[in-house]
N, C-alpha and C positions, 0 to 999 in steps of 0.2 A: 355876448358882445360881438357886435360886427367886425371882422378884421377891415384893414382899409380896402381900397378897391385895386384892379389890375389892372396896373398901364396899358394903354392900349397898343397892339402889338407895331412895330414899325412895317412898313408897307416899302414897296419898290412901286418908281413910279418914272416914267418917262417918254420921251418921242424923240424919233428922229425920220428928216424925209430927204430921198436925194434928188434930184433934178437932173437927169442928161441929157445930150442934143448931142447930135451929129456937125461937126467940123471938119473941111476938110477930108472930109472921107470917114474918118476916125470919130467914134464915141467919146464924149467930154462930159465933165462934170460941170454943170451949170450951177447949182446953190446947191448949199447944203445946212440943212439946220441938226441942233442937236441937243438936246435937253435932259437934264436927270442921268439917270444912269444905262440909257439907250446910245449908243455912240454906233458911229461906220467909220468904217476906214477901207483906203480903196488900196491895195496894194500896187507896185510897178511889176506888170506885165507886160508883153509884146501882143502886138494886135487887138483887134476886136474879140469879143466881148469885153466893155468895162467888168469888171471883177469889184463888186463888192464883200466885204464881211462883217457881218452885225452883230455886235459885243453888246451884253449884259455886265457890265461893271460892277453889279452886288453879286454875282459870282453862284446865284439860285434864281428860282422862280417858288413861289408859294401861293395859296389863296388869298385872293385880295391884294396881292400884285398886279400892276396895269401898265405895259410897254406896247409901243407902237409904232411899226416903222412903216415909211410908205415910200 
């Protein structure tokens, strides 16, 4: 007799894109989108370069995991 079958494993899955432009003199965040478990966050620093940081919120990557930032 067949045992039952095996859940299929859960998956990470996400996007996120940022947008900047120049203001002013200074680097801005124009949009920002963010989906699943791909997040950014822009810290407060002084000056140019905008400073991004791009967080996996499931806290791994595995096969068959699909994140994507642009």
């Amino acid at each position: 007799m067949a045992g039952a079958p095996l859940p299929a494993a859960q998956r990470v899955a996400g996007r996120a894109r940022l947008f900047c432009g120049k203001s002013d003199g200074r680097t801005r965040l124009q949009r920002l989108y963010q989906d699943g478990s791909a997040k950014i966050r822009l810290p407060a620093v002084q000056g140019d370069p905008l400073e991004a940081v791009l967080i996996n919120t499931a806290g791994g990557m595995t096969g068959g995991d699909r994140l994507g930032w642009t």
